[in-house]
C-alpha positions in Angstrom: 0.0 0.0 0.0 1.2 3.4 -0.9 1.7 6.4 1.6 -1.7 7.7 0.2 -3.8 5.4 -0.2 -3.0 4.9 4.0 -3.4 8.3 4.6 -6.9 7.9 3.4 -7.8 4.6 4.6 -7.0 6.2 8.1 -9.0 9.6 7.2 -12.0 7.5 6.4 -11.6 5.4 9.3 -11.9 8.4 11.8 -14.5 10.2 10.2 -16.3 7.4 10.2 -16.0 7.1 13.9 -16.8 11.0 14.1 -19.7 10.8 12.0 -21.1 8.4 14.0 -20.1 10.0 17.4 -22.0 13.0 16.3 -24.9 11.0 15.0 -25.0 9.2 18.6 -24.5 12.3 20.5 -27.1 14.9 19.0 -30.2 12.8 19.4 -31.1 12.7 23.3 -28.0 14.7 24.3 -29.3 16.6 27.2 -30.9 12.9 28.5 -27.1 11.4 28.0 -25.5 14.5 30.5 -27.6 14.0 33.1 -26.7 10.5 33.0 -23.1 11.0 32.7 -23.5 13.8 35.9 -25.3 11.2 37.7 -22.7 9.1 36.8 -19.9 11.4 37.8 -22.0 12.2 41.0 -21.0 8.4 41.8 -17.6 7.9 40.7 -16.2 11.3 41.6 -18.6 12.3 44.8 -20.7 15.7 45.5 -18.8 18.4 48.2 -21.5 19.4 51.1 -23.8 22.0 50.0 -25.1 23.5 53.3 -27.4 26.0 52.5 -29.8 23.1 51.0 -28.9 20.8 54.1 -27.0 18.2 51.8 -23.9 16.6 53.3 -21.1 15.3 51.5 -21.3 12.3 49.3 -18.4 10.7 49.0 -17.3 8.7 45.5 -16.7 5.3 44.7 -12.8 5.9 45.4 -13.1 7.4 48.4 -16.4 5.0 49.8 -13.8 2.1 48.4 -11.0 3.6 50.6 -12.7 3.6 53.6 -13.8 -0.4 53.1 -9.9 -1.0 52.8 -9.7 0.7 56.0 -11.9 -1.1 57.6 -11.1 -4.5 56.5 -7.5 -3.6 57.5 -8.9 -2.7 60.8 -10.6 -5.6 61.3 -7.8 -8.1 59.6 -5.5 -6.2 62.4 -8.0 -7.2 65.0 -7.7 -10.5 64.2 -4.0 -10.9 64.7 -2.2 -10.9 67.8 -0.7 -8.0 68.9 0.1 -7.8 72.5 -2.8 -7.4 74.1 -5.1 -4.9 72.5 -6.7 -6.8 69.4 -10.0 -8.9 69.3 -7.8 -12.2 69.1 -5.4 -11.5 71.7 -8.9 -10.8 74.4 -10.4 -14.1 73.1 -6.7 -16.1 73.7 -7.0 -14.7 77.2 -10.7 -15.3 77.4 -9.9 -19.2 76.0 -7.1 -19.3 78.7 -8.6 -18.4 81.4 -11.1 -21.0 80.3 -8.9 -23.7 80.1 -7.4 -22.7 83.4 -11.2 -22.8 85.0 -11.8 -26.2 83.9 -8.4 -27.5 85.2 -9.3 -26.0 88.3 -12.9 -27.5 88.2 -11.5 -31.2 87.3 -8.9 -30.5 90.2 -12.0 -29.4 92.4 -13.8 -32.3 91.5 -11.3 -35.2 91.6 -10.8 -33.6 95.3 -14.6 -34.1 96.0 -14.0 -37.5 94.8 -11.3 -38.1 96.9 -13.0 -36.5 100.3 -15.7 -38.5 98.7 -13.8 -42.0 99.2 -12.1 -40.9 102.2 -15.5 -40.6 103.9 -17.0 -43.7 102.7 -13.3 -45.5 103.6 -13.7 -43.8 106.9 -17.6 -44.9 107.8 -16.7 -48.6 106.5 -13.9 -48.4 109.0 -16.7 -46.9 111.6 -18.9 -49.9 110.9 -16.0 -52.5 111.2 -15.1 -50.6 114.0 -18.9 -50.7 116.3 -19.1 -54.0 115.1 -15.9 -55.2 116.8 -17.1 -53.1 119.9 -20.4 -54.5 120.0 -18.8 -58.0 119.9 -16.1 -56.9 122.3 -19.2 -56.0 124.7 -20.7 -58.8 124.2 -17.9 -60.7 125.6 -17.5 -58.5 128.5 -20.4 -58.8 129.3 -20.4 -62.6 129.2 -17.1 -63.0 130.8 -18.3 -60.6 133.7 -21.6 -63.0 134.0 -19.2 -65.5 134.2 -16.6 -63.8 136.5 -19.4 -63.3 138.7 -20.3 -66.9 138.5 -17.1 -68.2 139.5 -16.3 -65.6 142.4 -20.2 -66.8 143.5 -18.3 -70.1 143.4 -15.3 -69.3 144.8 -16.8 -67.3 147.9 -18.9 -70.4 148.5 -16.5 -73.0 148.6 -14.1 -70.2 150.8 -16.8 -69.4 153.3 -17.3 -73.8 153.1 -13.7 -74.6 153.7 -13.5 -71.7 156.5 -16.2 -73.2 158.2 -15.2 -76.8 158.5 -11.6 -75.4 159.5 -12.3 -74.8 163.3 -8.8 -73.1 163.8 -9.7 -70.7 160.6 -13.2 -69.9 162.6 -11.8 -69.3 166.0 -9.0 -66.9 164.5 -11.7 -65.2 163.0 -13.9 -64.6 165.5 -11.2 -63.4 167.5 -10.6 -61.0 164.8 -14.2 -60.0 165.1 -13.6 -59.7 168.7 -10.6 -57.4 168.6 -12.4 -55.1 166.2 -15.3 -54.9 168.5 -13.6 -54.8 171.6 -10.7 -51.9 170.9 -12.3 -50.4 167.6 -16.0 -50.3 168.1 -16.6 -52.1 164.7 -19.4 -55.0 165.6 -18.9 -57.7 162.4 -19.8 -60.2 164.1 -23.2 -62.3 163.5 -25.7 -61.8 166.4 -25.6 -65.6 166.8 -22.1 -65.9 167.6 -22.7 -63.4 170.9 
């Protein structure tokens, strides 16, 4: 292609596109500005107009801005940081958690513990009244029996003291003595 013939394949290329810019733009161009303003209005914001009470409206730019912000606030809230985000109160918070539950299943194996300590300690109890009840009962029998045999024994003494004249007359002279000197009368009113 010669230097000409592109010259005019590019002159007919962009009127082309003028011609039909213009032929787009004339019809329904007043309709097409306030569409664009509105547009604008959205991408670019509107300053504060106080006199008609209208605050500032902020763009897409600026509204986008302030979501980065917050997201970067709240992605910093959600990393540890010493002590002063969101994730740092919770690892406390889940802590201290942990720490109350340890201290509840120390709490609670204790209770256990006291638990079987007092049921070790009223089994020991009940072993321990049963062998005192038998061991009373065993008194008492041996004292039934104790008595029994000092019955007995009293018995056969008072027998053998009585067919032993020289054991009789040494204790009526006993008797005597106590009477006579000491004023204590033991002896049976038969013996007088």
């Amino acid at each position: 292609m010669t230097p000409l013939q592109e010259f005019l394949a590019i002159s007919g290329f962009i009127l082309a596109v003028l011609g039909f810019v213009f032929a787009y733009l004339r019809p329904g161009w007043k309709e097409r500005r306030v569409v664009w303003q509105n547009v604008n209005r959205v991408i670019v914001g509107e300053p504060a107009v106080p006199e008609q009470g209208l605050k500032e409206r902020h763009g897409i730019g600026k509204r986008m801005a302030d979501v980065e912000q917050g997201i970067a606030k709240i992605q910093a809230q959600l990393q540890n940081n010493g002590g002063n985000s969101i994730r740092d109160v919770l690892d406390k918070i889940h802590n201290v958690s942990v720490d109350n539950q340890e201290a509840n299943a120390r709490v609670e194996r204790g209770q256990q513990e006291a638990a079987a300590k007092a049921a070790e300690a009223a089994r020991l109890a009940g072993e321990a009244g049963m062998v005192a009840s038998r061991t009373d009962q065993r008194l008492a029998e041996l004292g039934v029996k104790s008595d029994i045999r000092h019955a007995e024994n009293t018995a056969r003494l008072d027998a053998l003291e009585a067919n032993d004249e020289d054991a009789r007359i040494q204790r009526e002279l006993l008797l005597m003595v106590l009477r006579d000197k000491h004023g204590i009368d033991l002896l049976d009113d038969e013996d007088d």
